[in-house]
mmJSON file of the N, C-alpha and C atoms, coordinates in Angstrom:
{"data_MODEL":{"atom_site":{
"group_PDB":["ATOM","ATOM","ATOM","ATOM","ATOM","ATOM","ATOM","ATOM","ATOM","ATOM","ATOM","ATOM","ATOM","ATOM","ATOM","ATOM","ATOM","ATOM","ATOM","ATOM","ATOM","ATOM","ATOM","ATOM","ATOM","ATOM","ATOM","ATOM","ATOM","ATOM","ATOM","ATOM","ATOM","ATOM","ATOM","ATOM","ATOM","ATOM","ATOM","ATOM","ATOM","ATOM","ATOM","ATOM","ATOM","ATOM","ATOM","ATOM","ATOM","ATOM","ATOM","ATOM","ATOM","ATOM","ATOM","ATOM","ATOM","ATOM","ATOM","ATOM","ATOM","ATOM","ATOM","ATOM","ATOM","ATOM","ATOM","ATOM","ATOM","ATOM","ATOM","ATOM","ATOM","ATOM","ATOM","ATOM","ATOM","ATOM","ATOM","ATOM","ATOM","ATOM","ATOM","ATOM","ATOM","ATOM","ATOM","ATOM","ATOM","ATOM","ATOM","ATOM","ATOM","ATOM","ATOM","ATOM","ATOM","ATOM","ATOM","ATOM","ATOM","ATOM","ATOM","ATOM","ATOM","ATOM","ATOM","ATOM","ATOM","ATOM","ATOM","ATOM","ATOM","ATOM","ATOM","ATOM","ATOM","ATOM","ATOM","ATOM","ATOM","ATOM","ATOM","ATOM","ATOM","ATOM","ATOM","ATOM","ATOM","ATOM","ATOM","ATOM","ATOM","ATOM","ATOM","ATOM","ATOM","ATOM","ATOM","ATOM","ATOM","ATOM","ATOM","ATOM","ATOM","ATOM","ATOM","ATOM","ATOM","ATOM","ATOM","ATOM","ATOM","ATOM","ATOM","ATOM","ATOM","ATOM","ATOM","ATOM","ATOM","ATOM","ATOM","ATOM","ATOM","ATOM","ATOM","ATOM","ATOM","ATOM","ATOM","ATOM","ATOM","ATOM","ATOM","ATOM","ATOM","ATOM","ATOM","ATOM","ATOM","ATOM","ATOM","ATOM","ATOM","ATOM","ATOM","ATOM","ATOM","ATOM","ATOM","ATOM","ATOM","ATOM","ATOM","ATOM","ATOM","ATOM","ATOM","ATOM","ATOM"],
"id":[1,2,3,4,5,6,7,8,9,10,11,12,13,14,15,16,17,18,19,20,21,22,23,24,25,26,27,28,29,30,31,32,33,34,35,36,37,38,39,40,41,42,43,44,45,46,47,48,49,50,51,52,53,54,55,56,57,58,59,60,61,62,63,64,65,66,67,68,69,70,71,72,73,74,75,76,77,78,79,80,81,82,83,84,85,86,87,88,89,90,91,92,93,94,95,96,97,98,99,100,101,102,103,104,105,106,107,108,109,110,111,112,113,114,115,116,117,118,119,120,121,122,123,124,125,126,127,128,129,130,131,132,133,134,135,136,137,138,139,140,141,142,143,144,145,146,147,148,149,150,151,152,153,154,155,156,157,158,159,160,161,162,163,164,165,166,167,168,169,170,171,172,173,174,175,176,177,178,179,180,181,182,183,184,185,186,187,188,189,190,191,192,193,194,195,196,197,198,199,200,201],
"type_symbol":["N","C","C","N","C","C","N","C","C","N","C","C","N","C","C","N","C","C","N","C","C","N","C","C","N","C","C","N","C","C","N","C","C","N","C","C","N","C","C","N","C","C","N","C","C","N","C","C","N","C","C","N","C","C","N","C","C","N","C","C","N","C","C","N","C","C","N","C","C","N","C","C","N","C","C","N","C","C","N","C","C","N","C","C","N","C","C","N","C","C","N","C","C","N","C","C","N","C","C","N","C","C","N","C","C","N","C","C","N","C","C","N","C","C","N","C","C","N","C","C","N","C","C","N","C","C","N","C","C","N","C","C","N","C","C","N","C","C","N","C","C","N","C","C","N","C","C","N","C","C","N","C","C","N","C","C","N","C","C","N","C","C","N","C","C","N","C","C","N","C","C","N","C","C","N","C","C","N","C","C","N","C","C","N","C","C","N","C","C","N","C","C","N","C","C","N","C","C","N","C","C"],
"label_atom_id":["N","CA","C","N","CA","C","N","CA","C","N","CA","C","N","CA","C","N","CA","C","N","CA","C","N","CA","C","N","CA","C","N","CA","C","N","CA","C","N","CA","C","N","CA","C","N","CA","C","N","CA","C","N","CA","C","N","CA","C","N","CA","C","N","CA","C","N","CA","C","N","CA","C","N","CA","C","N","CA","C","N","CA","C","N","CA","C","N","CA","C","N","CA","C","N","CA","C","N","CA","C","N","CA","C","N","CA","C","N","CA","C","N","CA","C","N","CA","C","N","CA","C","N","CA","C","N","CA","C","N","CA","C","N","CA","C","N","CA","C","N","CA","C","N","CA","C","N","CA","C","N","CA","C","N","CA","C","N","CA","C","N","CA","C","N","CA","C","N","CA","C","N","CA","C","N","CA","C","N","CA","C","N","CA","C","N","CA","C","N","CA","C","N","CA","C","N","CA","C","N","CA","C","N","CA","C","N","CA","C","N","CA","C","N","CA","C","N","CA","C","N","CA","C","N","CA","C","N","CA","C","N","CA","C"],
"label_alt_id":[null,null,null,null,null,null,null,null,null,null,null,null,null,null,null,null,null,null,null,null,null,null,null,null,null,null,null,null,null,null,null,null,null,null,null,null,null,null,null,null,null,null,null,null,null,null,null,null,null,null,null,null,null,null,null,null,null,null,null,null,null,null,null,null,null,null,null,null,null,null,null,null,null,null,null,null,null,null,null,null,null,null,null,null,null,null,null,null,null,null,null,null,null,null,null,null,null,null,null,null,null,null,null,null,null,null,null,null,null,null,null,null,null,null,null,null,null,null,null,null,null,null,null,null,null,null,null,null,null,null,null,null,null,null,null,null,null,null,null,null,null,null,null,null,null,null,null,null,null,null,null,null,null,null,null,null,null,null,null,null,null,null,null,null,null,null,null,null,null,null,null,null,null,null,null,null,null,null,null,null,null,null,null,null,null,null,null,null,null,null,null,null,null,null,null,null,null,null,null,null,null],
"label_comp_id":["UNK","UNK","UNK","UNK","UNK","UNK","UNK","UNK","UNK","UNK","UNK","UNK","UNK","UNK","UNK","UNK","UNK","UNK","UNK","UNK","UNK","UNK","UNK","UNK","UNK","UNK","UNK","UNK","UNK","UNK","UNK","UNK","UNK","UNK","UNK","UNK","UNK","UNK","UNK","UNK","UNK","UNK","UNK","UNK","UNK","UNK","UNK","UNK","UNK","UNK","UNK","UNK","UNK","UNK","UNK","UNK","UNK","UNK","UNK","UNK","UNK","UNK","UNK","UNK","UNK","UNK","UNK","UNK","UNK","UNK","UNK","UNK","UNK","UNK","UNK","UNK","UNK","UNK","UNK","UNK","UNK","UNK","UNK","UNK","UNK","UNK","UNK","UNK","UNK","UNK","UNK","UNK","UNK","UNK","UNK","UNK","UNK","UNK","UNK","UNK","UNK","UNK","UNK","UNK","UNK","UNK","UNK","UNK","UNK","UNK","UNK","UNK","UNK","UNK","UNK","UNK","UNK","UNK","UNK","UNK","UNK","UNK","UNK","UNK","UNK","UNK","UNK","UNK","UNK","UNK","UNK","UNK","UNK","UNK","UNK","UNK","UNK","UNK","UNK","UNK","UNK","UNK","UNK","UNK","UNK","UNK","UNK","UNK","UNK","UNK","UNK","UNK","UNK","UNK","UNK","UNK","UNK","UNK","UNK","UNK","UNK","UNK","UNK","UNK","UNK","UNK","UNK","UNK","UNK","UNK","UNK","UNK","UNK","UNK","UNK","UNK","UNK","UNK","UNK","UNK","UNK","UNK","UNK","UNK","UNK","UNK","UNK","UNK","UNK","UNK","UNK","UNK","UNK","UNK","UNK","UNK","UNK","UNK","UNK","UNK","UNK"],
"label_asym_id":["A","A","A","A","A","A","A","A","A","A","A","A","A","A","A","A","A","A","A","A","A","A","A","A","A","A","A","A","A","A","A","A","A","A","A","A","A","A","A","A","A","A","A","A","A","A","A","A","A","A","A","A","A","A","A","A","A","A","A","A","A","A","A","A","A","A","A","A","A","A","A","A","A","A","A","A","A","A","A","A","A","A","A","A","A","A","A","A","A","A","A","A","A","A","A","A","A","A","A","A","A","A","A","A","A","A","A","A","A","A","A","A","A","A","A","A","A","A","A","A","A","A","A","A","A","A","A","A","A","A","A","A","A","A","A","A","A","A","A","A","A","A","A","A","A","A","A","A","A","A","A","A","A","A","A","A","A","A","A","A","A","A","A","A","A","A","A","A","A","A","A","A","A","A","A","A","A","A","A","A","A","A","A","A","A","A","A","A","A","A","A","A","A","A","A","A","A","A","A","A","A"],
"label_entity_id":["1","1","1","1","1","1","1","1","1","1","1","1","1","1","1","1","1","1","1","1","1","1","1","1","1","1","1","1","1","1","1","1","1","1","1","1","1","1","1","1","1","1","1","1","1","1","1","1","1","1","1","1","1","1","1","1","1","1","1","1","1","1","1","1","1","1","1","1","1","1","1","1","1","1","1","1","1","1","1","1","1","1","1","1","1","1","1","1","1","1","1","1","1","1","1","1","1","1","1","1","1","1","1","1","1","1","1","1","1","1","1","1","1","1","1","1","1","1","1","1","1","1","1","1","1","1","1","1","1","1","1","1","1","1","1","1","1","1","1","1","1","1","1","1","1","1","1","1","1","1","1","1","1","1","1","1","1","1","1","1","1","1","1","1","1","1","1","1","1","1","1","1","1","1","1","1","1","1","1","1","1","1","1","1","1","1","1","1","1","1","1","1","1","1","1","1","1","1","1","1","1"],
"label_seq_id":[1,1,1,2,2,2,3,3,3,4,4,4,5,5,5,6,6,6,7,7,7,8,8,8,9,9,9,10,10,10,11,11,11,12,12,12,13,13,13,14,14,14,15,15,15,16,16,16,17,17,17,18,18,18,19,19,19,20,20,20,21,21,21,22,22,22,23,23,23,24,24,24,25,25,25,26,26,26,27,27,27,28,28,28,29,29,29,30,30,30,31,31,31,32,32,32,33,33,33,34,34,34,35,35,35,36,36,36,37,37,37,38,38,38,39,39,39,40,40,40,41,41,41,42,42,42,43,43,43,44,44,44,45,45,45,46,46,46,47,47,47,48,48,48,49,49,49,50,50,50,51,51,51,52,52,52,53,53,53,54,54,54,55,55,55,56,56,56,57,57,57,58,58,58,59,59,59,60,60,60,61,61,61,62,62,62,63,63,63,64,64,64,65,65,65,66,66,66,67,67,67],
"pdbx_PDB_ins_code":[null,null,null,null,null,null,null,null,null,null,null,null,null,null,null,null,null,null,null,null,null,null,null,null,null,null,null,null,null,null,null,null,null,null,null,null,null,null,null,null,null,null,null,null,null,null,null,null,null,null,null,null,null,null,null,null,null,null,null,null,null,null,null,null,null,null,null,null,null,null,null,null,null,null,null,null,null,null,null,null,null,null,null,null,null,null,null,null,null,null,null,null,null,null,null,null,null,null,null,null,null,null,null,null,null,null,null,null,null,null,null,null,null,null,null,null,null,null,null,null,null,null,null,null,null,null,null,null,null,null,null,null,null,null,null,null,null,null,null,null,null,null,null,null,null,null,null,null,null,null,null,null,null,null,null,null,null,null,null,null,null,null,null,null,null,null,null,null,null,null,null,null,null,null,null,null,null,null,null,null,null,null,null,null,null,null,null,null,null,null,null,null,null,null,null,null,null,null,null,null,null],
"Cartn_x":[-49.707,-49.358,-48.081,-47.243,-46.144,-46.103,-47.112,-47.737,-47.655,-49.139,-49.397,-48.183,-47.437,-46.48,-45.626,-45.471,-44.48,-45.127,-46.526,-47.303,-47.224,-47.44,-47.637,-46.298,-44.731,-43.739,-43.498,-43.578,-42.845,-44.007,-45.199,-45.884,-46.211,-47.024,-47.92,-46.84,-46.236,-44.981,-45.438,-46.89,-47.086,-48.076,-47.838,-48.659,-48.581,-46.99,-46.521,-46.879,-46.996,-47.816,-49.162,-50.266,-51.63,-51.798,-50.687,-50.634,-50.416,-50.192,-49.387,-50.728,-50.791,-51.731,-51.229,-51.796,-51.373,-51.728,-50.673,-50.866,-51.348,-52.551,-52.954,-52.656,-52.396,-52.646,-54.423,-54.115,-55.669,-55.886,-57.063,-57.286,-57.809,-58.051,-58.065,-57.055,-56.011,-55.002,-54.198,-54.422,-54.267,-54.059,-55.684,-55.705,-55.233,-54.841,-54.141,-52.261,-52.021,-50.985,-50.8,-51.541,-51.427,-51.552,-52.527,-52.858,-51.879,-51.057,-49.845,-48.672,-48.432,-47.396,-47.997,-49.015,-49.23,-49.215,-49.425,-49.41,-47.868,-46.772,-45.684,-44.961,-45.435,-44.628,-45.342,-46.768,-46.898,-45.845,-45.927,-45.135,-43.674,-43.501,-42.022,-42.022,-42.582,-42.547,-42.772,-44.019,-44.069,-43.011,-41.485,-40.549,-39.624,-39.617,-38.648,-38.975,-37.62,-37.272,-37.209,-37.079,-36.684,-35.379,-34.544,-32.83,-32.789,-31.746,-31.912,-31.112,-31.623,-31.105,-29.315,-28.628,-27.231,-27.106,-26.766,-26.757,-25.749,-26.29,-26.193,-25.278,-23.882,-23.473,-22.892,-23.014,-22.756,-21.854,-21.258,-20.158,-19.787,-18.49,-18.172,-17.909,-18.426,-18.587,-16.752,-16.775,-15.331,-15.609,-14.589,-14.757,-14.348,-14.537,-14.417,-12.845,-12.14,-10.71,-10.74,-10.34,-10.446,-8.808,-9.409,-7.673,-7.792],
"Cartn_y":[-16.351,-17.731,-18.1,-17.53,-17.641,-17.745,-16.979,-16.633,-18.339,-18.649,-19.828,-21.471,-21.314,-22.177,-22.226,-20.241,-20.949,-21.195,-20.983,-20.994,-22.867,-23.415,-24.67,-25.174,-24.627,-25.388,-24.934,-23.678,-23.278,-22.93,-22.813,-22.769,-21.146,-20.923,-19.333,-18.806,-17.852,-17.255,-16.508,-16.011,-15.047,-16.065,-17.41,-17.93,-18.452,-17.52,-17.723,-16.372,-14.717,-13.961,-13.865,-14.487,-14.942,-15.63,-16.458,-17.301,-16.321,-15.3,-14.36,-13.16,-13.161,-12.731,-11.266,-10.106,-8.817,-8.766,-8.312,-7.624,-6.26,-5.861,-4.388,-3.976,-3.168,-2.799,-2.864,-2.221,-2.2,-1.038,-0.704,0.733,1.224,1.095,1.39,2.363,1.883,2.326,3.421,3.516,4.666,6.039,6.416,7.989,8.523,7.479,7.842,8.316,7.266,7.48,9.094,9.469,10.347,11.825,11.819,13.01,13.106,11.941,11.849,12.85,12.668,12.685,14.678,14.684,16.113,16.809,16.463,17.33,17.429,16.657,16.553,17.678,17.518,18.589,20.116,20.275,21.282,22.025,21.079,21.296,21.815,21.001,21.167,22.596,23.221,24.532,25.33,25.411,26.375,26.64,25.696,25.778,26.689,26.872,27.106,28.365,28.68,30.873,30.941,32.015,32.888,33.052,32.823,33.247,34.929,35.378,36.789,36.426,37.369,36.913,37.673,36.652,37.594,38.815,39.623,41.241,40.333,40.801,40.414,42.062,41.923,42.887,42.756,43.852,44.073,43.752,43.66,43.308,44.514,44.938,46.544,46.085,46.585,46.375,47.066,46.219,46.447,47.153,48.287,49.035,47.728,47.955,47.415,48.166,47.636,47.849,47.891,48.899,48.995,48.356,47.258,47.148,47.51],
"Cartn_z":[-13.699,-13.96,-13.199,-13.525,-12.307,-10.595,-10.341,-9.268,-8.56,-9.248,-9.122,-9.201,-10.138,-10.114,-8.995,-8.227,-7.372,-5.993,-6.066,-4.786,-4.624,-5.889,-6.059,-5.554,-6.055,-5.81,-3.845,-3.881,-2.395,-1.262,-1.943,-0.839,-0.451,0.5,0.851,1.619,0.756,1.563,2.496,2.661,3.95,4.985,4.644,5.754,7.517,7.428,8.902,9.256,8.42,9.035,9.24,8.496,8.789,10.294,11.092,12.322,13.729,13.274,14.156,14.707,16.101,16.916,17.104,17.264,17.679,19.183,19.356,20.674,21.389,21.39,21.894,23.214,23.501,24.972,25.618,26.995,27.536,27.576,26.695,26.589,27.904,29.182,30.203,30.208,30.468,30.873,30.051,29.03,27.884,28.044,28.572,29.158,30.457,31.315,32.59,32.225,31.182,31.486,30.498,29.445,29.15,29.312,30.326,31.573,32.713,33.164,33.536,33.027,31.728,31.172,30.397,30.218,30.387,31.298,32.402,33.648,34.042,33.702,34.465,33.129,32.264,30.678,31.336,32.191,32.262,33.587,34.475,35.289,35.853,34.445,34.123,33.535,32.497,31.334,32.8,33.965,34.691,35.631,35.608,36.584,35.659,34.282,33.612,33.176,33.738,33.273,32.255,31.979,30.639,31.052,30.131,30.401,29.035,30.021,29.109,28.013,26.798,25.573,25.109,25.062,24.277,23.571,23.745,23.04,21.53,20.424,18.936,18.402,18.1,17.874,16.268,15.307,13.954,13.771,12.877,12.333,11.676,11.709,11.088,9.361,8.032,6.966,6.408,5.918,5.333,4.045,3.623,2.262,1.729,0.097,-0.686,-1.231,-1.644,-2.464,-3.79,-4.434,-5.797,-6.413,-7.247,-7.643,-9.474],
"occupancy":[1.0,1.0,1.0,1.0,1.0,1.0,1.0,1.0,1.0,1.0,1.0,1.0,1.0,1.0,1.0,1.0,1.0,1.0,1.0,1.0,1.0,1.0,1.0,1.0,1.0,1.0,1.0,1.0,1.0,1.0,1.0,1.0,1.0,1.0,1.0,1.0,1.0,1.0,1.0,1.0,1.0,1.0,1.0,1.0,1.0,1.0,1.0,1.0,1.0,1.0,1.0,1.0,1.0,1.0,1.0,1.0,1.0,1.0,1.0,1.0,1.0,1.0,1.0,1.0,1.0,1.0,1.0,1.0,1.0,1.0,1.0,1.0,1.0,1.0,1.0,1.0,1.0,1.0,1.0,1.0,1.0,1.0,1.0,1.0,1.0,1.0,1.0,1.0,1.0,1.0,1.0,1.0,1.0,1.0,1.0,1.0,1.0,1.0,1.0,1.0,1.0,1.0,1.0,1.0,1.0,1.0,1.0,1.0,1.0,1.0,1.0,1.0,1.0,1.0,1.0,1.0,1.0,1.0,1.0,1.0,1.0,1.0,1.0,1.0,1.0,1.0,1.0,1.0,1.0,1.0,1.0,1.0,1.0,1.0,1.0,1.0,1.0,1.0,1.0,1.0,1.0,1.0,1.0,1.0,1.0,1.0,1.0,1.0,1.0,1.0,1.0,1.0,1.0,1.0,1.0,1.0,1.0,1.0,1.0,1.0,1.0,1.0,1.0,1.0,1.0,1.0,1.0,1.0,1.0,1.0,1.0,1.0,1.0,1.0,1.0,1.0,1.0,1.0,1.0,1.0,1.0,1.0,1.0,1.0,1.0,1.0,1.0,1.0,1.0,1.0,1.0,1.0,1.0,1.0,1.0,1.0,1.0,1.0,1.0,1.0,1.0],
"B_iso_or_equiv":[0.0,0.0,0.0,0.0,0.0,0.0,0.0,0.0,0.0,0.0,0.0,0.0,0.0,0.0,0.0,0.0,0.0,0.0,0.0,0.0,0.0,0.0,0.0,0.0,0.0,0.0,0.0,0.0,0.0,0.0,0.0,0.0,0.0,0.0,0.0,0.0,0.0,0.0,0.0,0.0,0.0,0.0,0.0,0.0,0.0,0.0,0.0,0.0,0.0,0.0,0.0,0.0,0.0,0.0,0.0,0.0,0.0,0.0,0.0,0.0,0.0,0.0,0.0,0.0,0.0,0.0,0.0,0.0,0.0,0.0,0.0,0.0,0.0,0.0,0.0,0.0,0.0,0.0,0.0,0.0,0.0,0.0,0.0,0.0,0.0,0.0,0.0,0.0,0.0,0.0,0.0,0.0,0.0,0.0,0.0,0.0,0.0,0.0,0.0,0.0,0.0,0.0,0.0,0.0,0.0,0.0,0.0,0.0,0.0,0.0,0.0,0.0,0.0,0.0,0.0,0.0,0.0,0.0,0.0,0.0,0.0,0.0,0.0,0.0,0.0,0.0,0.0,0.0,0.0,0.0,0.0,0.0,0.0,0.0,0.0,0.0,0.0,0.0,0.0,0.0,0.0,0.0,0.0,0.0,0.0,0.0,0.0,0.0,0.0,0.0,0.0,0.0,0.0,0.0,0.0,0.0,0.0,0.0,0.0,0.0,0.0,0.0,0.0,0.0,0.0,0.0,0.0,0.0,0.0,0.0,0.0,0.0,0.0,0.0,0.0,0.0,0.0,0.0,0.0,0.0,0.0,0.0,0.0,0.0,0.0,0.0,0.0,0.0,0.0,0.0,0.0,0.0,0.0,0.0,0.0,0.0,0.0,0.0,0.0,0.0,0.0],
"pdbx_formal_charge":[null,null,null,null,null,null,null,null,null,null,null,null,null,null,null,null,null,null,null,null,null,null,null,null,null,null,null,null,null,null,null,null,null,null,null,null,null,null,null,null,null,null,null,null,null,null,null,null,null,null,null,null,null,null,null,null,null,null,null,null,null,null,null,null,null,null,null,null,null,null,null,null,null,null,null,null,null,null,null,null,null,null,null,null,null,null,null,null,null,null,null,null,null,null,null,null,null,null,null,null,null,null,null,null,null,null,null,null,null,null,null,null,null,null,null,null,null,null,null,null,null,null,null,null,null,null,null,null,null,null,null,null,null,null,null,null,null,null,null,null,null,null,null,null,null,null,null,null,null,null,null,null,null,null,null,null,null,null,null,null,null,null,null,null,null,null,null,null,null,null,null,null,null,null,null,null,null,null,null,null,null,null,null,null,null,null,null,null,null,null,null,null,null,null,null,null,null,null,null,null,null],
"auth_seq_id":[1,1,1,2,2,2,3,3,3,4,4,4,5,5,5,6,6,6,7,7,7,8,8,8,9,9,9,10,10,10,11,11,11,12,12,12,13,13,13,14,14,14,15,15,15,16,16,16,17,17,17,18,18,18,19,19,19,20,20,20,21,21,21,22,22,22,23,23,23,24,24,24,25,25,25,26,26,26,27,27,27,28,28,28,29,29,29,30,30,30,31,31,31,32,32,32,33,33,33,34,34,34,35,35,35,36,36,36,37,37,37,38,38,38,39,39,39,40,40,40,41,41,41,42,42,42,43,43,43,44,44,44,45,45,45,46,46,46,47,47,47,48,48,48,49,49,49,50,50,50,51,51,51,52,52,52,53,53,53,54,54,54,55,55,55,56,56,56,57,57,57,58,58,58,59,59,59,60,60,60,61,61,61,62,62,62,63,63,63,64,64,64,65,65,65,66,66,66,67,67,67],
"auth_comp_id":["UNK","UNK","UNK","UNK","UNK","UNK","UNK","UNK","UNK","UNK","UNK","UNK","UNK","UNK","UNK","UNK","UNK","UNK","UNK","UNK","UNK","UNK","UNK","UNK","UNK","UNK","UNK","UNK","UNK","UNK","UNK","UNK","UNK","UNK","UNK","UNK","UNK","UNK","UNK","UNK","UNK","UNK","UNK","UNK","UNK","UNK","UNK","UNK","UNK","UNK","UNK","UNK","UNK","UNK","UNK","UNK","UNK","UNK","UNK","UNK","UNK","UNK","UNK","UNK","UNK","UNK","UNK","UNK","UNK","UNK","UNK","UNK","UNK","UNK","UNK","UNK","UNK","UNK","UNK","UNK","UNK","UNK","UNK","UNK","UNK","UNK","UNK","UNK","UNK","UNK","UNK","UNK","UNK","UNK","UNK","UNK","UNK","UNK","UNK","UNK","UNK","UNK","UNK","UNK","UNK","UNK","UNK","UNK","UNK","UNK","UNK","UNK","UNK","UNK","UNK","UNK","UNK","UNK","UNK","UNK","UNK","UNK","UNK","UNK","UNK","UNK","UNK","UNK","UNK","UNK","UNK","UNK","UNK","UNK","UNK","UNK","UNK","UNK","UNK","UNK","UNK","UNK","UNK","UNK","UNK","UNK","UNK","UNK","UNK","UNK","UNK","UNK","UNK","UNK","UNK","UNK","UNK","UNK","UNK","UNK","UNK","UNK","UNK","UNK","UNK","UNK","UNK","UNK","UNK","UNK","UNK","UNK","UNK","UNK","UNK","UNK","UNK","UNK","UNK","UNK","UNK","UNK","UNK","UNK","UNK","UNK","UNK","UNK","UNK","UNK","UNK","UNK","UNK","UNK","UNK","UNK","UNK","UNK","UNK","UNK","UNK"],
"auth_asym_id":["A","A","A","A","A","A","A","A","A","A","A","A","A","A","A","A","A","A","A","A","A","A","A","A","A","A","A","A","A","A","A","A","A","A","A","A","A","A","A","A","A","A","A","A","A","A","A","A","A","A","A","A","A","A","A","A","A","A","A","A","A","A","A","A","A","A","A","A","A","A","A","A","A","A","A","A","A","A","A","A","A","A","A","A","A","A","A","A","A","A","A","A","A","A","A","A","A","A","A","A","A","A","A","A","A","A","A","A","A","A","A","A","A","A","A","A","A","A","A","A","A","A","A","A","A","A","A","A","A","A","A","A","A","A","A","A","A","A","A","A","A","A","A","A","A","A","A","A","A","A","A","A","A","A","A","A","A","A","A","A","A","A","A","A","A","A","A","A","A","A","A","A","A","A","A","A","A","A","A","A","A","A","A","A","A","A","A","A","A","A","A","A","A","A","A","A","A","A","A","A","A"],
"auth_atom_id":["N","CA","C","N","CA","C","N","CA","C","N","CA","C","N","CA","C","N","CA","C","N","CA","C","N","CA","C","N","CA","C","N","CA","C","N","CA","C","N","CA","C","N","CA","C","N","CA","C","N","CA","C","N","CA","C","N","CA","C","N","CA","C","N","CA","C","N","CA","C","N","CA","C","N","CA","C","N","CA","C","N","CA","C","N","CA","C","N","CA","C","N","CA","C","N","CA","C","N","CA","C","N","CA","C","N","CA","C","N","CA","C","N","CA","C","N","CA","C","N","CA","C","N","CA","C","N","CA","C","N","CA","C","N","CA","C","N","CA","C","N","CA","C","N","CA","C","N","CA","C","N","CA","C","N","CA","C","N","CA","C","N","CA","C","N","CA","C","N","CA","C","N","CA","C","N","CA","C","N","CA","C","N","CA","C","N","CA","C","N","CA","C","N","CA","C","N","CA","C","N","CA","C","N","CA","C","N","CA","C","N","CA","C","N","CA","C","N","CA","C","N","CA","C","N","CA","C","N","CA","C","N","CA","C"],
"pdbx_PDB_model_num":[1,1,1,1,1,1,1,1,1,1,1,1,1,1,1,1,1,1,1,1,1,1,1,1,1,1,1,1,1,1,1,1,1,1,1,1,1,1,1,1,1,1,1,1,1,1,1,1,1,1,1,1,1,1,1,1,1,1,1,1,1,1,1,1,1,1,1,1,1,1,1,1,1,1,1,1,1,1,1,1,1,1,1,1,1,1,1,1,1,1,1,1,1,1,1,1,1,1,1,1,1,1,1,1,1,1,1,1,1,1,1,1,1,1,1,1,1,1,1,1,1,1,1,1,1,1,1,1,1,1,1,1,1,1,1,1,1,1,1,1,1,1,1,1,1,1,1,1,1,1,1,1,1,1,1,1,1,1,1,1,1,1,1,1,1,1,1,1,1,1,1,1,1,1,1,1,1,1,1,1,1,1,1,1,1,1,1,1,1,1,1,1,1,1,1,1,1,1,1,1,1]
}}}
């Protein structure tokens, strides 16, 4: 009921998004650019080394102190 009263006083608050057209792309053009953009990621991973990994050294364990 409210609903209605204020549709009556103010009007279809979503009726300026009902007017509004979407814009899609052209699906043509879709899978090019994405076979593009895979081939250049593969390209890229097959230029890139392996860097050698940092030697990871212990930490010497401290006694514990009795007080």
């Amino acid at each position: 009921a409210d609903v209605l009263k204020r549709v009556e006083k103010m009007g279809d608050l979503f009726e300026p998004v009902l007017k509004l057209k979407q814009k899609l792309p052209q699906l043509a053009g879709l899978g090019a650019e994405v076979e593009k953009k895979e081939a250049a990621g593969v390209a890229l991973a097959a230029q890139a080394q392996s860097r050698p990994r940092a030697k990871k050294f212990k930490t010497a364990s401290r006694a514990r102190r009795k007080v």
